[in-house]
C-alpha positions in Angstrom: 160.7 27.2 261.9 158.5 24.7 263.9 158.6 26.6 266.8 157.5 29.7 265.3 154.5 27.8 264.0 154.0 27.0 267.1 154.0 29.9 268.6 152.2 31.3 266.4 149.7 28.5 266.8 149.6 29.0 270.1 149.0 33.0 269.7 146.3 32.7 267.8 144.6 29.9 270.0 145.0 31.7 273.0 143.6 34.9 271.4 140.4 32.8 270.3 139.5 31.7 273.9 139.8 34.8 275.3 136.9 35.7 272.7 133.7 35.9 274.6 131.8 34.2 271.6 132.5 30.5 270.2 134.2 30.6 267.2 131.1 29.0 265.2 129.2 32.5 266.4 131.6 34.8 264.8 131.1 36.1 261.3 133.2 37.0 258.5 131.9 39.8 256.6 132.4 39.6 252.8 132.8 43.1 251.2 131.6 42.0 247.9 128.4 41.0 249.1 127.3 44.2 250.4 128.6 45.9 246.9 126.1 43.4 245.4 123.4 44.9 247.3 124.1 48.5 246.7 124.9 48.1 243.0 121.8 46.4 242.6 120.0 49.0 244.3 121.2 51.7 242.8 119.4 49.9 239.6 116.0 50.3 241.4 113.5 53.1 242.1 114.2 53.1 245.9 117.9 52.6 247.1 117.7 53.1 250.5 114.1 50.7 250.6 116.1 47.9 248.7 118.7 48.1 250.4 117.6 47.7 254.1 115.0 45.1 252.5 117.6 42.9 251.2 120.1 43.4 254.3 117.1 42.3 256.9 117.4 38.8 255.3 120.7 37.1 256.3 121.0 35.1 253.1 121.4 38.4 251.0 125.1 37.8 251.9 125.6 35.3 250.2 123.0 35.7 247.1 123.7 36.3 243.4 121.7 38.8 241.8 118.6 35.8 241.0 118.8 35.4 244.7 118.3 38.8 246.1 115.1 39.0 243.4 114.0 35.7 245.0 114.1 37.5 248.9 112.7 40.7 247.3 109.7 38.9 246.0 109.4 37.4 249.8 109.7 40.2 250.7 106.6 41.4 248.8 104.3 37.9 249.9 105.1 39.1 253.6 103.7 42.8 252.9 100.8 41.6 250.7 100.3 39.1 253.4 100.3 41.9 256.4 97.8 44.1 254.0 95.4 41.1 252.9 95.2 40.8 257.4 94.6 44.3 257.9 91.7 44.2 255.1 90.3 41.3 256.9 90.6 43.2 260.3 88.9 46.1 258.8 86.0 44.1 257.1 85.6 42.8 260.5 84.4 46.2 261.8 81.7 46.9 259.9 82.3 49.4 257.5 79.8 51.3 255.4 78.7 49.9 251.9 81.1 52.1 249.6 83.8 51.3 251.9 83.1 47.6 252.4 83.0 47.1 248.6 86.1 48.9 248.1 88.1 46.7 250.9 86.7 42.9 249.2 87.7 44.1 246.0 91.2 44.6 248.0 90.7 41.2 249.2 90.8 40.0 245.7 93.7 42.2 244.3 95.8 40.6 247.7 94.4 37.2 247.0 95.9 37.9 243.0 99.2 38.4 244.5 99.4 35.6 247.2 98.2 33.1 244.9 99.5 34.4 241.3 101.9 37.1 241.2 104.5 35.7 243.8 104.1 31.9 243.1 105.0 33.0 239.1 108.1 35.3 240.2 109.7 32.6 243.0 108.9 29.9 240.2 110.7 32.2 237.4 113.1 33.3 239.5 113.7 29.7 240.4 113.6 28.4 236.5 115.7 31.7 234.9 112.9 32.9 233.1 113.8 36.6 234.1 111.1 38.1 232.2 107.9 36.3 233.9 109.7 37.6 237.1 109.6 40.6 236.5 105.9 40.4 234.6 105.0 39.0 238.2 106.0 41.8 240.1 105.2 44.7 238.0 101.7 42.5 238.6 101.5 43.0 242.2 102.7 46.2 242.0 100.0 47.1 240.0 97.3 45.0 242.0 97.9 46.9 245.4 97.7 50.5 242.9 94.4 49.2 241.6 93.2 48.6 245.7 94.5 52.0 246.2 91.8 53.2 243.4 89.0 51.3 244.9 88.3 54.0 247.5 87.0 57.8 247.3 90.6 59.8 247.0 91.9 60.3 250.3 89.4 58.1 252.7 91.7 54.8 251.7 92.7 53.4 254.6 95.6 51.2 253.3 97.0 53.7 251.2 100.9 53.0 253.5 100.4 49.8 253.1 99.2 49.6 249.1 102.3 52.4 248.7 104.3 49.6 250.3 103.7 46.8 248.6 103.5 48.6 245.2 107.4 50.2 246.2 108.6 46.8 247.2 107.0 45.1 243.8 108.8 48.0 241.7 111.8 47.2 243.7 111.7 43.4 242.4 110.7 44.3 239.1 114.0 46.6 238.7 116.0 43.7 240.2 114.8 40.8 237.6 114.8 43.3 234.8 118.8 43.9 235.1 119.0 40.0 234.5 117.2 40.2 231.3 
């Protein structure tokens, strides 16, 4: 019996160095993790945007439900935060008056979410208090509409980006709601 542990010991060691990667690089995929995902997804307005949100994170494999809401709603400060540069790019240039005024009150509806709508989901999330969470990002979602609004229909120039943010803030919505 020892020697077959041995050997078998041995087996197994000698297959792990002929491994091109150390054995701290390799990675044990969990199949309940991605379920996880894709049943909460299929909870949301946009499947396939959840779930290739949530899977570009690495710590979605190893999140509970409150935990993908938490990278969702990151996932909405880092698309609020790429719109709220563009704006600023674009007020840079010098546009006309009507447009100018449209982009600063886009400034402000950003400047909402960056500084009130995520802070209060994260800090829900965080606390348990599932219905603020989603209140915060049925918020954003609705600030980057109301930016979409502030220009003449069809001249907006952020309307991928406003469609983006809104999508992603629905997206956490749907995800905090099904913890309610």
């Amino acid at each position: 019996m020892k020697s077959f542990i041995a050997a078998t010991f041995l087996i197994v060691h000698a297959l792990l160095l002929s491994v091109s990667l150390p054995i701290s690089q390799c990675r044990v995929v969990v199949q309940t993790d991605e379920h996880l995902i894709e049943s909460t997804c299929r909870k949301t307005s946009s499947f396939g945007l959840c779930v290739s949100s949530l899977k570009s994170d690495p710590q979605s494999s190893k999140a509970d439900v409150p935990g993908l809401g938490l990278i969702m709603v990151n996932v909405i400060k880092a698309k609020a935060t790429k719109t709220l540069n563009h704006i600023r790019v674009l007020l840079k240039r010098g546009p006309g008056a009507v447009e100018r005024r449209a982009l600063i009150s886009c400034v402000e509806n950003y400047e909402a979410i960056l500084k009130g709508d995520v802070p209060e989901a994260i800090e829900a999330l965080t606390k348990g208090d599932y219905k603020f969470a989603e209140q915060g990002s049925n918020d954003a979602a609705n600030e980057a509409n109301t930016c979409e609004r502030e220009f003449t229909a069809g001249t907006s120039p952020l309307t991928a980006l406003n469609n983006n943010v809104h999508d992603v803030s629905a997206i956490a919505a749907a995800i905090t709601r099904t913890l309610l």
